[in-house]
C-alpha positions as CSV (number, residue, x, y, z in Angstrom):
1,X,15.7,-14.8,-10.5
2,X,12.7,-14.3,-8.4
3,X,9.0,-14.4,-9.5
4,X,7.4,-11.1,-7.8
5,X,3.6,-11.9,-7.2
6,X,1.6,-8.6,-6.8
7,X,-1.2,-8.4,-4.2
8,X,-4.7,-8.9,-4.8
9,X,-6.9,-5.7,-4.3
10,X,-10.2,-7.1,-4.1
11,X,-10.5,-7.1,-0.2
12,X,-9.4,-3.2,-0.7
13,X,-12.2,-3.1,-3.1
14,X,-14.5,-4.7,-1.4
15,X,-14.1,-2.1,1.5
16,X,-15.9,0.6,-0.9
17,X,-18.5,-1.9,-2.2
18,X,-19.7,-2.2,1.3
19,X,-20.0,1.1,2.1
20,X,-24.1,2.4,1.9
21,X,-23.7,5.7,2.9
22,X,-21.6,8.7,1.0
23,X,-18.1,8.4,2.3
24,X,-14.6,9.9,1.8
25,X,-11.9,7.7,0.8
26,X,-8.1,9.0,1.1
27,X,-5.0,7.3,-0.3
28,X,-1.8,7.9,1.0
29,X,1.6,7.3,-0.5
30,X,5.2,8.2,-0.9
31,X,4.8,6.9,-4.5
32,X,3.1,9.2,-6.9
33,X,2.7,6.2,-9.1
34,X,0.6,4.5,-6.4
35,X,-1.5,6.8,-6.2
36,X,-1.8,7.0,-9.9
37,X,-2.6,3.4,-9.9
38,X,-4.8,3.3,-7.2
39,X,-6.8,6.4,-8.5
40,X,-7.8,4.2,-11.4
41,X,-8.4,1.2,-9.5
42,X,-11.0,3.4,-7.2
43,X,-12.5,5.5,-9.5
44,X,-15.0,2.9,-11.3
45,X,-16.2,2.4,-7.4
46,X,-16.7,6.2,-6.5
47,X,-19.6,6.9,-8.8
48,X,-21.4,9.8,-7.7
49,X,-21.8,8.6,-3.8
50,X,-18.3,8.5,-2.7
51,X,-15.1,11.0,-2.6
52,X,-11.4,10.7,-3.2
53,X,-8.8,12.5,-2.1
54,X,-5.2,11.8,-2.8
55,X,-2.2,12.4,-0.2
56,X,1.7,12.1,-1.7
57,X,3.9,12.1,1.5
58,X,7.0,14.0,1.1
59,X,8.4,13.8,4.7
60,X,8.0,11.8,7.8
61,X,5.9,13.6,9.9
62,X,2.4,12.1,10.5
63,X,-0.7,12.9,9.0
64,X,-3.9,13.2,10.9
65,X,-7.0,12.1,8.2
66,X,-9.5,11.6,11.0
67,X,-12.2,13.0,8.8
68,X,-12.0,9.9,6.3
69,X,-14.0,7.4,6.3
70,X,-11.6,5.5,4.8
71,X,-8.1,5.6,3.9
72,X,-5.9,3.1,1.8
73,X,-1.7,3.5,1.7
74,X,1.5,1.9,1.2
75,X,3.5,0.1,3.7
76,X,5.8,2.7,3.9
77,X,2.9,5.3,4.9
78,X,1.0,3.4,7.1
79,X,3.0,4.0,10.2
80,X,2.4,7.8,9.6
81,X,-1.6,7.9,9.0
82,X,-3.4,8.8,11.7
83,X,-7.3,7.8,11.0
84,X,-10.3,6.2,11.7
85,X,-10.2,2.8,9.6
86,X,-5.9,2.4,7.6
87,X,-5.8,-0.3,5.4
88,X,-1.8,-0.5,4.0
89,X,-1.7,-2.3,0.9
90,X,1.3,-4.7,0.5
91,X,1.9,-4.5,-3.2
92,X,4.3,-7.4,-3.5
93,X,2.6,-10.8,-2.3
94,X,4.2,-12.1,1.1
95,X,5.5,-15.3,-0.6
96,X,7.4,-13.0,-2.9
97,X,9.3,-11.0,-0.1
98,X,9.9,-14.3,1.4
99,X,11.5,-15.8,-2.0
100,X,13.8,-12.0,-2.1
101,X,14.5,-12.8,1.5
102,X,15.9,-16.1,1.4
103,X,17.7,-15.5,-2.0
104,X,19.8,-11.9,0.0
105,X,20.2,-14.6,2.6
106,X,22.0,-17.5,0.1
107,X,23.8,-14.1,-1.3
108,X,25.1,-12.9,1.7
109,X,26.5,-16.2,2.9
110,X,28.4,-16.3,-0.3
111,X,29.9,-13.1,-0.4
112,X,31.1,-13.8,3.8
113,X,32.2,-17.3,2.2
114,X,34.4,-15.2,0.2
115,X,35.5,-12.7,2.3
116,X,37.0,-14.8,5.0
117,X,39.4,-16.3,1.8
């Protein structure tokens, strides 16, 4: 079994906190439960100064948000966003893929191990 450690979002957060002036902050996902999640996250930041605008990718073509001031996505999206300032959020730690790594790793040599008898 391995132990999955989700990210920390306070450097995402602390992106907003920073910002003086009234901005507009996108999120981009292929996961309509990200942005979901990351709706709530925000929304306690946006008061009446900033706006949000969600974008759920349904294909692989790229999309241009070079009007945002800021936009936050998955890792799967972030190759796609075209903007001004992308911050992809890793939502499982990178110790965790590391532990799923090496366990598909001790997997695979078993199942070859078997294989070959």
């Amino acid at each position: 079994m391995v132990s999955l450690t989700i990210c920390d979002t306070q450097e995402s957060l602390e992106q907003i906190r920073r910002m003086t002036q009234p901005s507009h902050i996108a999120l981009v996902s292929i996961s309509k439960l990200f942005l979901q999640r990351a709706s709530g996250v925000l929304a306690s930041l946006l008061e009446d100064k900033h706006s949000l605008r969600e974008h759920f990718l349904t294909n692989d073509r790229p999309i241009s948000l070079e009007a945002a001031d800021i936009v936050f996505c998955d890792s799967v999206a972030f190759p796609r966003v075209r903007a001004r300032k992308v911050f992809p959020y890793q939502m499982i730690s990178r110790q965790s893929l590391d532990q799923i790594t090496e366990r598909f790793a001790r997997m695979e040599l078993k199942t070859s191990s078997y294989s070959r008898k």
